[in-house]
N, C-alpha and C positions, 0 to 999 in steps of 0.2 A: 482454225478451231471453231466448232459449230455446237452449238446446245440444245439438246433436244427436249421438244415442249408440249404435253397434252393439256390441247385444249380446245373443249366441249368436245371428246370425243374425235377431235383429227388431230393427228402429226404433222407438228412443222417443223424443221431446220434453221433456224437463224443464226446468222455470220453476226461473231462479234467479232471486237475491235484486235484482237490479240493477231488473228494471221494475218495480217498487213505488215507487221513490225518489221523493221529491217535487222538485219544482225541479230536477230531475237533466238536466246536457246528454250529446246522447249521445253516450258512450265506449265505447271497443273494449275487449269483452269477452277479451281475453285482457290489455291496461289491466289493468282490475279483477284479477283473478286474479293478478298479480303485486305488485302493492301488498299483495292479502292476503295473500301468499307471506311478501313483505317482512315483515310485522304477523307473524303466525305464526311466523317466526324471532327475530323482536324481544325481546330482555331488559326493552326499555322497558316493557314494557305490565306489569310484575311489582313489586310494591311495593320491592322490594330490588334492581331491574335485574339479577336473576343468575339468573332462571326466565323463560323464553318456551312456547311453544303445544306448541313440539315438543321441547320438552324430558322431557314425557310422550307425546309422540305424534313417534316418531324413524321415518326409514324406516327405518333397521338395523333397524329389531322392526317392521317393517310395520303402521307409525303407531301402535307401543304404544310400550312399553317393557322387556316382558319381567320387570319385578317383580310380587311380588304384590299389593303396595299399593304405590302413587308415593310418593315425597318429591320434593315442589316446592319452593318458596324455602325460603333455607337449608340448602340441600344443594347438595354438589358429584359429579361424574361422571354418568356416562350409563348407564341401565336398571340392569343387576341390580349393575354396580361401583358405584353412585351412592351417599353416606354424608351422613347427616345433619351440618352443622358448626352448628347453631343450637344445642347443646347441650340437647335437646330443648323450646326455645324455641316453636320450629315442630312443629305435631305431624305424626302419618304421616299421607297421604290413607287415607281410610280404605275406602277402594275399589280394586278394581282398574282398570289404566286400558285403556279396550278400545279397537280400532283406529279409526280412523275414516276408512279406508278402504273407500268405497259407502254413508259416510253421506247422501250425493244421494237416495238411495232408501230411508231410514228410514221405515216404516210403508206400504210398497209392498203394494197388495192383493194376499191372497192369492190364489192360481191353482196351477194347474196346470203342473210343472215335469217328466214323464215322456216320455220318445217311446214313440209308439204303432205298432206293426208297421212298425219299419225307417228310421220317417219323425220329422220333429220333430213335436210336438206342437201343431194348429194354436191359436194363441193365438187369448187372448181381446182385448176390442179395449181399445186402450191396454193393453197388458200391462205396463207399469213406468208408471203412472199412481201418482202422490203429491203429496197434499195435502201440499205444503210447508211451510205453515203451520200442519200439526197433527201434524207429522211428530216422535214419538216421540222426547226424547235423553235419557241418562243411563241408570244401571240403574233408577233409581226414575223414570223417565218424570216428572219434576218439571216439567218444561218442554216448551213445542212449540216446532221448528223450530228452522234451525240458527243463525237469525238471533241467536234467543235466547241460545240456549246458546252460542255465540261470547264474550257478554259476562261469562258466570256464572263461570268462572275467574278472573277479573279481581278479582272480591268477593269469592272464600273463601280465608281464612286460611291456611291450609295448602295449596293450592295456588299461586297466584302473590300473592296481597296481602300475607302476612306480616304486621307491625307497624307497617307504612311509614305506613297510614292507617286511619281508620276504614272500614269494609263500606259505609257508605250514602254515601260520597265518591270510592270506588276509581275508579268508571268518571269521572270527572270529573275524577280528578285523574287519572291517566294523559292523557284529552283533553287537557288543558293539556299536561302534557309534549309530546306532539304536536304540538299549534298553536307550540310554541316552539322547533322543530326546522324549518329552512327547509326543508332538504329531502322532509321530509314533507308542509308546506305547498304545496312545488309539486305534491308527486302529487297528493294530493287535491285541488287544486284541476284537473289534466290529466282526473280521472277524474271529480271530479262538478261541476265547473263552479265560475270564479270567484266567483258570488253563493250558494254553497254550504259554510256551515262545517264546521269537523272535530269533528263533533256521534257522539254513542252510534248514530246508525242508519248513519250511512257507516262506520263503523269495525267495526259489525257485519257489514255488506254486503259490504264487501272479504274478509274474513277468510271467513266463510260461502262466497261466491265462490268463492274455492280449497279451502276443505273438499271444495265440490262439484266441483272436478274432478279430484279423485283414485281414482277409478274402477280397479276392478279386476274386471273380468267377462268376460277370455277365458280362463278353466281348461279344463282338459282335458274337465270335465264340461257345459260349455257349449259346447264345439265338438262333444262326444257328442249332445246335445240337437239341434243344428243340422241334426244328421246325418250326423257324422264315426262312422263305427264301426267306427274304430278308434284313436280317442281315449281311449281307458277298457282298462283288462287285466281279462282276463276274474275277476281278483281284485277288481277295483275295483266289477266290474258286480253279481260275489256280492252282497260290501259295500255297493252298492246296496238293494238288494233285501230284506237283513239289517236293514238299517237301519229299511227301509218295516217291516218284518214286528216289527222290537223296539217298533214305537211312534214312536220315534222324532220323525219326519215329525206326530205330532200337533202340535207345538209346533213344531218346526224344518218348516214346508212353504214352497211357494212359492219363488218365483225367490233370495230371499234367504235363503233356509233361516232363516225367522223366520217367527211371527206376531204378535211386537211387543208379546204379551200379559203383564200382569204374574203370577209363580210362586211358588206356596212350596215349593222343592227340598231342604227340610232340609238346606244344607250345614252344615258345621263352623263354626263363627265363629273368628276368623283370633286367637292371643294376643296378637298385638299392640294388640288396641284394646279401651278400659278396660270401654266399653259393648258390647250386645249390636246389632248394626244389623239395624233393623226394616224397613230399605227402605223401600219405598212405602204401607206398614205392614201388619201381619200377616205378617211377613218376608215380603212378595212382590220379585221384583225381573224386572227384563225379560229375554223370551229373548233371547240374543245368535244376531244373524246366524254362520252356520258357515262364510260364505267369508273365505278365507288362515286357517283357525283350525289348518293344521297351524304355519302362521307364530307365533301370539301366543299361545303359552301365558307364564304358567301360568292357569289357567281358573276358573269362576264369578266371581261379582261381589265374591270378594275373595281370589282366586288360591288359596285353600286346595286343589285340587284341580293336582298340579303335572303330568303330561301326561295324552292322549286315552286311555290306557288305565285311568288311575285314574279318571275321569268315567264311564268305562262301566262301568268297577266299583264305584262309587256306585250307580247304575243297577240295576246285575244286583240289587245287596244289597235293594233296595227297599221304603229304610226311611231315616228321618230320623238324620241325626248330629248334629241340632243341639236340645237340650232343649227349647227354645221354638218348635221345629215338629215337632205330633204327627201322628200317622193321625186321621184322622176318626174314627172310632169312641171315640179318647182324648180330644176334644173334651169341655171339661166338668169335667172331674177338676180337684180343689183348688175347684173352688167356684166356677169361672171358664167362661163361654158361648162364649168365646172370642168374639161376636159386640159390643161394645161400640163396635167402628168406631172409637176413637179415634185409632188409628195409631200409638199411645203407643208400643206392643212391651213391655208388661208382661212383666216374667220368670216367670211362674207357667205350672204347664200347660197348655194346651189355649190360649195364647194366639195360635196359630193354626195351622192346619191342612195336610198336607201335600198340596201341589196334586193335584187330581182330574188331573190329564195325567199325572200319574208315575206310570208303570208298571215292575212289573218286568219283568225277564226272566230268566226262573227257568233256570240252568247256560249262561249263555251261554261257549261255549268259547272256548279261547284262540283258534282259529283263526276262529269270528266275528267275535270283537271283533278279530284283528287286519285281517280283512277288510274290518270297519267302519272301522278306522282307513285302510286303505286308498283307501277310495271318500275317506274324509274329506281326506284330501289330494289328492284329483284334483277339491277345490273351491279350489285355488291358481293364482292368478294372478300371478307376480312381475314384471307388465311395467309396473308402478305408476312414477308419478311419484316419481322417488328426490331431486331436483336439491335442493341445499342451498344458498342465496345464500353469496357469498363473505362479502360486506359485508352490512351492516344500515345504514338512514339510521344512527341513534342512535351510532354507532360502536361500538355496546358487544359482545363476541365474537357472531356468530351461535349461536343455541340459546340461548346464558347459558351458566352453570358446567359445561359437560359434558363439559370434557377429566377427563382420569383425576386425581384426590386424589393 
């Protein structure tokens, strides 16, 4: 089953998750996408029925949340009002939680994203071409594809399992909860056929399903590209331009303003959390896509950077804030090669290095960087899928706990 998507002006084809399926009869893809819908507002799928998908992933914050780190089960309210009631039972996610809005196109090759003398930029073929299955999620890229990641909230503790079960049971007992809910029984059996049970891969597949149709790819800087020119103010196009010329675009290129690669950007480490997080280790963690990022602050992989002008003032400074990533050159000190590979994130110096992409930008003005933040919002799209179900099969409120404490 494939979906067909304009954007800025080109066709692209993307494989979702539905023709893989085994024994699968076939059902109407917008079927599937609404049962994921359903799954994705559901409390059920949370150890404690009081956290669902979108309980960190709200449209009000344009499938974030607007905290710096989440609280999943055990907490009550929505985004930055949300208060822990687990009496620190449940501990903080220890991440931020980033949008997943155009996660369809996580790890989409890089290209060429400029118009050249007036016109769009003739693309290269299959311009939004992605390997779905090897498709980059989380900041530490731990897993491929969305299919995956769909079920990995389901098993961690402080995001939706809480106490309720063991880690190596979550996704199975959730199933059952399912299978013993009739009206869940009939969707999945409408969508993947009566000799098909409600097994870890359909419950991945629905949910994934509707991940990928939440697409947000007509900004103003994509109908600029198309060959609108006069979708952009002549402040936006500076800020273009500023952006290419700070560096920027080494890491942030391509249609996604990503290259998907893992970084070490010396942030802060966030005082909430007891340990130092090593990411994907060597404090590396992944670039995040810049489209809606005037929407989802606060920013980096654990909100310590609270808006776009403080990130670029990270930037201009062009230096580590965080003791366990140095400059290359400090590489060494205490005794340490920083090279051991073990991912461990030893606390000693030189346990790893700050990424060769980060550059400075030595006096960059206010009127730069407000330029920059300019073009930076003219990668906003708000004509996203907003729609909330009323109901949930499970009966239990849609979202879980996210009225206000």
């Amino acid at each position: 089953m494939k979906k067909r998507l304009i954007v800025g002006g080109l066709v692209a084809l993307v494989a979702v998750s539905a023709a893989a399926l085994p024994n699968r009869e076939r059902a109407d893809e917008a079927t599937l996408e609404e049962l994921g819908r359903l799954l994705f507002w559901d409390p059920i799928l949370s150890g404690e029925r009081d956290t669902s998908c979108a309980t960190c992933h709200h449209p009000d914050f344009a499938y974030a949340d607007g905290r710096a780190l989440s609280l999943g089960t055990g907490s009550v309210g929505l985004g930055p009002t949300r208060v822990d009631r687990s009496g620190g039972r449940i501990p903080v996610v220890k991440r931020n939680s980033p949008t997943i809005l155009n996660t369809a196109y996580n790890g989409l090759e890089r290209g060429r994203r400029r118009r050249q003398g007036g016109t769009a930029t003739p693309p290269v073929a299959n311009p939004l071409a992605v390997d779905a299955a090897r498709a980059p999620m989380f900041w530490d890229r731990r897993v491929r594809s969305l299919e995956t990641q769909a079920l990995e909230p389901i098993k961690a503790l402080e995001e939706m399992r809480g106490t309720a079960y063991p880690e190596n049971v979550a996704v199975d007992s959730v199933l059952a909860r399912l299978r013993g809910l009739p009206e869940y029984v009939t969707l999945f059996r409408e969508v993947f056929g009566t000799g098909t049970p409600i097994g870890a891969t359909q419950l991945a597949a629905a949910i994934s399903a509707f991940e990928r149709s939440l697409v947000a790819m007509d900004s103003p800087f994509d109908r600029f590209r198309a060959g609108d020119s006069t979708a952009l103010t002549p402040q936006q196009i500076r800020g273009m331009d500023e952006f290419d010329d700070a560096g920027c675009e080494n890491c942030h290129d391509g249609l996604m303003f990503s290259d998907f690669d893992l970084e070490a950007e010396g942030v802060p480490e966030h005082p909430l959390l007891a340990q130092p997080d090593s990411g994907a280790g060597r404090f590396r963690f992944r670039t995040p896509s810049l489209r809606n990022v005037a929407l989802t602050a606060p920013y980096m992989h654990n909100g310590t950077l609270a808006t776009l002008a403080d990130v670029l003032r990270h930037y201009d400074k062009g230096r580590s804030e965080n003791p366990n990533v140095v400059a290359g050159r400090d590489r060494g000190r205490n005794g340490d090669d920083g090279n051991d590979g073990d991912g461990a994130g030893r606390q000693n110096a030189g346990i790893a290095s700050l990424s060769g992409q980060f550059r400075r930008v030595d006096d960059m003005s206010d009127q730069e960087m407000a330029d920059i933040i300019a073009f930076l919002g003219a990668l906003t799209d708000e004509s996203f899928d907003r729609m909330i179900p009323a109901r949930v099969p499970s009966g239990l409120p849609s979202g879980g706990a996210i009225d206000r404490p």
